[in-house]
C-alpha positions in Angstrom: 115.1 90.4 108.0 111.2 90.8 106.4 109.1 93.4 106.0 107.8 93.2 109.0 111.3 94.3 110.8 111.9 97.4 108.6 110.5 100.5 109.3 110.4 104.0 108.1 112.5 105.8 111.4 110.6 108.7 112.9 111.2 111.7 112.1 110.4 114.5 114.5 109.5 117.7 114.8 111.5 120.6 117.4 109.9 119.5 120.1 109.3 123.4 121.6 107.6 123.8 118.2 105.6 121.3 117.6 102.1 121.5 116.2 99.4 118.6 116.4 95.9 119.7 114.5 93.0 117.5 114.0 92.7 116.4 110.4 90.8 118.9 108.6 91.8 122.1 110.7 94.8 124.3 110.0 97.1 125.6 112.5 96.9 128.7 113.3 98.6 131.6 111.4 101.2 131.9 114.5 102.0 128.6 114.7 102.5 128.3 110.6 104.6 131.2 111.0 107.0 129.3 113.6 107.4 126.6 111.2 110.0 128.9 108.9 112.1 130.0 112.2 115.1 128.1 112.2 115.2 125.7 115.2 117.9 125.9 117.6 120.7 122.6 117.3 120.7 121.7 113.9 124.2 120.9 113.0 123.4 120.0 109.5 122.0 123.0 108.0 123.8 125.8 106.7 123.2 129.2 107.6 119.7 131.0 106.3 118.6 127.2 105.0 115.2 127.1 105.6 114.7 123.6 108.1 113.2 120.2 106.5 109.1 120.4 106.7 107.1 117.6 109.2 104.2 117.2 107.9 102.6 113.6 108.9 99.8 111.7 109.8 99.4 110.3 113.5 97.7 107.6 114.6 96.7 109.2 118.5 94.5 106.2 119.9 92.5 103.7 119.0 89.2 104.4 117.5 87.2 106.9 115.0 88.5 109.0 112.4 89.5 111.6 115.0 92.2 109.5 116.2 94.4 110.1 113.1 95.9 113.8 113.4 97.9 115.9 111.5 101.2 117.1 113.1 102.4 119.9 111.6 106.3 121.5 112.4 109.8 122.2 111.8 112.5 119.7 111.5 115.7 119.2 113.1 117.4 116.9 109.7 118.5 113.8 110.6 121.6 111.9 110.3 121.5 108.8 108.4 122.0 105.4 109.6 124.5 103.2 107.2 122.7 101.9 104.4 120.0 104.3 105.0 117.9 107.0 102.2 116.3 110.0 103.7 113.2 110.3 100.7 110.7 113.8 100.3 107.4 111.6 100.1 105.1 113.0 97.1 102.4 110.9 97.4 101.0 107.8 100.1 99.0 104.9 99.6 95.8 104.3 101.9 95.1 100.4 102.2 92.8 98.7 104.8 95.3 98.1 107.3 95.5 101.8 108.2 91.7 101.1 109.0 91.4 98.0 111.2 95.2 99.9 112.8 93.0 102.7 113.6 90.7 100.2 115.3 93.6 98.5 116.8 92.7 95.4 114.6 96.3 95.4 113.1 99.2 93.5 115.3 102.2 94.6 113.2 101.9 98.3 113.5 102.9 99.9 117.1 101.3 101.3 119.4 99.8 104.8 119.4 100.9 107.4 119.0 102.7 105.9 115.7 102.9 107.5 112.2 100.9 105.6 109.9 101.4 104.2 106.3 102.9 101.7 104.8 103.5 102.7 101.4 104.8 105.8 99.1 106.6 107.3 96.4 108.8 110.3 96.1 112.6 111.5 95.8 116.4 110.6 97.6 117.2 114.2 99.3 120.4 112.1 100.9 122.2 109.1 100.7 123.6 107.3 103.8 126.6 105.3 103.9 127.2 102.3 102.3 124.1 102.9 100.1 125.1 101.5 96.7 122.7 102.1 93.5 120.5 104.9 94.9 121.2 108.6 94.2 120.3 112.2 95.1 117.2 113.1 92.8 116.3 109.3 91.9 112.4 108.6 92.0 112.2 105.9 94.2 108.8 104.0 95.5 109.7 102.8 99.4 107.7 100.5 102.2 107.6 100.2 105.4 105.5 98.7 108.3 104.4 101.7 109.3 105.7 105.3 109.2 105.4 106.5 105.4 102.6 109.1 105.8 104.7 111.8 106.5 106.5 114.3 104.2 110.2 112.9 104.8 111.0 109.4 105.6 114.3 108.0 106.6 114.1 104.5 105.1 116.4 101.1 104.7 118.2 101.1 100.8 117.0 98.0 101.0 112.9 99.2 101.0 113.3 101.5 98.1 112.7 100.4 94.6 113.4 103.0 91.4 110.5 104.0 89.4 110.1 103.9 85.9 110.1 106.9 83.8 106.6 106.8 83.0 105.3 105.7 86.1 103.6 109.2 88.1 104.2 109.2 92.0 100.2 108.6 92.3 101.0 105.2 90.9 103.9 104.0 92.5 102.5 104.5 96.0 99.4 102.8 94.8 102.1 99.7 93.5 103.6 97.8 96.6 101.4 97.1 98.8 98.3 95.9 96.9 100.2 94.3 93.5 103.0 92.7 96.0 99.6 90.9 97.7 98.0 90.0 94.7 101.2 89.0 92.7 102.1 86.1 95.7 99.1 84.8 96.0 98.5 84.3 92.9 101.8 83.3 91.4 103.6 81.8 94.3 101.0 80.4 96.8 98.0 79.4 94.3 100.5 78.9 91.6 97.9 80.4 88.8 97.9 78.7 85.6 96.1 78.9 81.9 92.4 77.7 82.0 92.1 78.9 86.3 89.4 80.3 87.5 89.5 82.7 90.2 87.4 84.3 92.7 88.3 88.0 93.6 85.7 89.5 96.6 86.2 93.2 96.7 86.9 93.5 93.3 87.1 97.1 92.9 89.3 97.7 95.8 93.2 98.1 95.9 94.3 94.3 95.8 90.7 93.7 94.0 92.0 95.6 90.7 95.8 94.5 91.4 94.7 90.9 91.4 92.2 91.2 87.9 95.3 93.0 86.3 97.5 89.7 86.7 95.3 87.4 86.1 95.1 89.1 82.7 98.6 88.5 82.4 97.9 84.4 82.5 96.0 83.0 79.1 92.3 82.2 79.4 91.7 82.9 83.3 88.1 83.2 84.0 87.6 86.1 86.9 84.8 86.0 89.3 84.7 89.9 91.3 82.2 90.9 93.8 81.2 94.5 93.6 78.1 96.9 94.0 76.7 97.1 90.8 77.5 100.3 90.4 81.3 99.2 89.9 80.4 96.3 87.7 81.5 98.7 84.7 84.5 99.2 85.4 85.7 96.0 87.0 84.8 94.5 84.0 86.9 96.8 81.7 89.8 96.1 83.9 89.1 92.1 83.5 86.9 90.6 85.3 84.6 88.2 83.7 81.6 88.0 85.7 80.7 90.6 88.2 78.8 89.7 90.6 76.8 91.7 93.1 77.4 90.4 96.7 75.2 92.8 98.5 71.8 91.9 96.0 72.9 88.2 95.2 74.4 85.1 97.2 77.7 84.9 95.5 77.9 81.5 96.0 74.9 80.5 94.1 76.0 82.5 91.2 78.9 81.0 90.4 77.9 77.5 90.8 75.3 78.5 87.9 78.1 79.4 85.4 81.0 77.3 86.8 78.7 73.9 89.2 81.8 72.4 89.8 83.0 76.0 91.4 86.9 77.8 91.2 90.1 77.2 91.3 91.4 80.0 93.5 89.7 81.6 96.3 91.5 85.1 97.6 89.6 86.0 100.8 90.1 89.4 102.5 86.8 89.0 104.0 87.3 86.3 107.1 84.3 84.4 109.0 81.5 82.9 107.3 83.1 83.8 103.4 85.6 81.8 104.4 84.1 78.8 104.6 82.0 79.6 101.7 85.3 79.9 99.3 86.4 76.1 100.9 83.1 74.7 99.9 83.4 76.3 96.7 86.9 75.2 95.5 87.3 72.8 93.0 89.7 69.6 93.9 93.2 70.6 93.7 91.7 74.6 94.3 93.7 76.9 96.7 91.7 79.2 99.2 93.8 82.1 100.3 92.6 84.2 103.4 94.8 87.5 103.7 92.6 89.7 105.6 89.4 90.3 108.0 87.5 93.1 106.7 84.0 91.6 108.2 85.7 92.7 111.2 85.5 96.1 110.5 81.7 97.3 110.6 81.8 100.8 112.0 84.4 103.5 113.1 85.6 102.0 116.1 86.0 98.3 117.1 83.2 96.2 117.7 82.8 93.5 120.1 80.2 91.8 117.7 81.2 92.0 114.5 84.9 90.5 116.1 82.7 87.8 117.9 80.6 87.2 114.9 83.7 86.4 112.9 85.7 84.6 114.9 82.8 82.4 116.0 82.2 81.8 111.9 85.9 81.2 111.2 86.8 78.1 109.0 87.7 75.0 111.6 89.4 72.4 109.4 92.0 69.0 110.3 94.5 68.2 107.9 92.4 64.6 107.3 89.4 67.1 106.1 91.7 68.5 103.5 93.1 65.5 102.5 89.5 63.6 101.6 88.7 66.9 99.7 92.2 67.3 97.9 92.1 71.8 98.8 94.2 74.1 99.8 93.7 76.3 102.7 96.8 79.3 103.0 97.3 81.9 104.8 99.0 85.3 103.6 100.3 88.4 105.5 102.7 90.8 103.6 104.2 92.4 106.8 105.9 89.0 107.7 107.0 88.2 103.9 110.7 87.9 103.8 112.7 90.7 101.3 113.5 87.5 98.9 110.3 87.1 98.1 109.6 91.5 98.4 112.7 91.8 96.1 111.6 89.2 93.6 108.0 90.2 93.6 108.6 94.4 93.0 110.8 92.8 89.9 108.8 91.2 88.4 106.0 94.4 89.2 107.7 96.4 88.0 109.0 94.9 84.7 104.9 93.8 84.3 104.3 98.1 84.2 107.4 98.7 81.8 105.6 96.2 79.2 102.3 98.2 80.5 100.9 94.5 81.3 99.6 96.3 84.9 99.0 100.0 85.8 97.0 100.7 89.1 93.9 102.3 88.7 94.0 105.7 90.7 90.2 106.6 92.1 91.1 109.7 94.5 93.9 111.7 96.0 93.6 113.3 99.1 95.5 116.1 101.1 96.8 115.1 104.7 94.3 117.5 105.6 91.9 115.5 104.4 92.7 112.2 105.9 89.9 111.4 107.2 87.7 111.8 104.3 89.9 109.1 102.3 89.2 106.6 105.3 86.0 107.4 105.3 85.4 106.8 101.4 87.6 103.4 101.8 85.4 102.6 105.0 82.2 102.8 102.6 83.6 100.9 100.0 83.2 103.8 97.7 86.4 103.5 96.0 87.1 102.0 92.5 91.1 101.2 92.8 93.2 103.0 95.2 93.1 105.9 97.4 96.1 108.0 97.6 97.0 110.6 100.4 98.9 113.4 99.2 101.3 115.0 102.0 102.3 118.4 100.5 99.8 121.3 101.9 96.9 122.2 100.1 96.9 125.6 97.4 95.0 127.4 100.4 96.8 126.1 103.0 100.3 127.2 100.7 98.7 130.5 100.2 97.9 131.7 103.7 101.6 130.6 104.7 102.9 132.9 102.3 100.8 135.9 103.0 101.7 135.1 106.9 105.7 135.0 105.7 104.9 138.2 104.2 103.1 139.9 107.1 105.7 139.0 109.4 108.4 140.8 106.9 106.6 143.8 107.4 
């Protein structure tokens, strides 16, 4: 079983009560006021318990940032499969897979409507059976394929990982799914060495800052990192050696004037033509890793041309081709990683924070409400590190439930 087979079970709402919202709007005060009524067939809770809260993102349809919705309502709790956690998410991470998903770009997540996210952190509110080393209370981080962006998740054991003291719930959603990339590709596929020299496009992104922070962890590694200048600051603090601005600047040429016989590593989340540039620039004996396709992705909703474009660029290579040139060429996709490698990889994570050899680098937080803002800022490449999505209501939203609770007291 892989990461690709596990996934956070729904969890859903009453159905009588349930409350879908655009991202952005609130329900109205009736509607939040329904939310506290107890619903009817809930064996598990005692009498005058309040119910569980449902607040999560759904992905609707494919296409614009309108498609993701918040669905807002009570919650009947839900009994636990064996070897099963039911976790009260505190905080999710956003990575570009939610975005090509959105677009319908992404073939492990299911079709709409589907609750998004792969990644979070939070706390065990229950323990199923047969669950051994997990506990009520324990701050756990927890993947899935799809399904952590709601407020509680029923998970597999298995999927959840304990946090370290020190370690806030901003960062361990912003852990898995970026440092897990980074960490295999570099360590296990490209087999990273002292003396490398890598190439990170997107440095300032989620597996962009994961990747610099490792290759820190390796003597004398030389980091190349495509940014907008404006981001060359601080990818340079966090390690990389020469930033290089892609949208000003051929990339290409720009190493070959520091580095002519070119890298040793390529990681390439871009796809199409890049990808054939990172071949050409490998040094013998140099591994090019693609693990994404993010010049796919060129407005809101899908488009025919940019797919076209890439595909018709794509790298087209025999084996003889990469025997004459002694190169690599791998592929890498997380969701079909198998838990050996997961288990072994979040291990070794998160013994690499405990010695404070990594930490992710948070740049935002958003409210559910305010979903489609984070996409939007990821979209435009405005983000330096990870954007986290934060499910617990906003301080207005809180405070115009309780003056409704109060008004219906009256």
């Amino acid at each position: 079983m892989g990461f690709y087979s596990t996934q956070a079970r729904p969890i859903d709402p009453v159905p009588s009560q349930k409350v879908v919202v655009m991202s952005g709007e609130e329900a109205p005060t009736q509607q939040r006021q329904q939310q506290r009524e107890p619903p009817a067939g809930d064996p598990q809770r005692s009498p005058g318990e309040l119910p569980l809260s449902c607040r999560s993102l759904v992905l609707t349809g494919y296409g614009g940032y309108d498609k993701v919705k918040l669905q807002v309502g009570p919650l009947v709790r839900p009994r636990l499969q064996p070897q099963e956690l039911l976790v009260r998410v505190k905080a999710c991470g956003l990575n570009f897979a939610e975005l090509m998903g959105r677009q319908g770009l992404y073939e492990p997540l299911p079709a709409p409507p589907v609750t998004l996210g792969m990644e979070g952190a939070g706390i065990v509110e229950a323990v199923g059976e047969g669950v051994k080393g997990r506990k009520v209370g324990e701050r756990v981080i927890v993947m899935s394929r799809s399904g952590m962006w709601q407020e509680t998740v029923a998970v597999p054991a298995a999927r959840a990982f304990p946090m370290a003291d020190s370690m806030s719930f901003e960062e361990g959603a912003a852990l898995p799914i970026n440092y897990l990339t980074a960490y295999l590709m570099l360590f296990h596929m490209a087999n990273l060495t002292p003396g490398k020299s890598v190439l990170v496009h997107m440095a300032a992104g989620g597996v962009g800052i994961a990747a610099t922070q490792l290759c820190q962890t390796v003597p004398d590694v030389t980091v190349f990192g495509t940014a907008s200048p404006s981001k060359h600051d601080v990818i340079t603090q966090v390690g990389v050696t020469h930033p290089i601005d892609y949208r000003t600047k051929d990339y290409v040429e720009e190493i070959h004037k520091i580095s002519p016989k070119g890298v040793d590593i390529v990681l390439d989340p871009l796809g199409g033509a890049d990808t054939q540039k990172g071949f050409n620039l490998l040094k013998p004996l140099g591994s090019l890793i693609v693990f994404g396709a993010a010049n796919c992705v060129t407005g809101q909703k899908k488009s025919l041309l940019a797919l076209m474009k890439t595909w018709y660029n794509q790298l087209s290579i025999n084996t003889l081709k990469l025997m004459q040139t002694n190169k690599a060429v791998c592929g890498f996709h997380l969701s079909y990683m198998d838990d050996e490698h997961i288990d072994m990889g979040m291990a070794s994570l998160l013994r690499l924070y405990a010695e404070g050899k990594i930490k992710p680098r948070i740049d935002s937080c958003f409210h559910f409400e305010e979903v489609t803002d984070a996409m939007r800022r990821m979209h435009e490449r405005q983000n330096i590190g990870k954007i986290i999505l934060l499910p617990e209501p906003k301080k207005r939203d809180v405070e115009m439930m309780t003056s409704a609770e109060k008004l219906g007291k009256k």
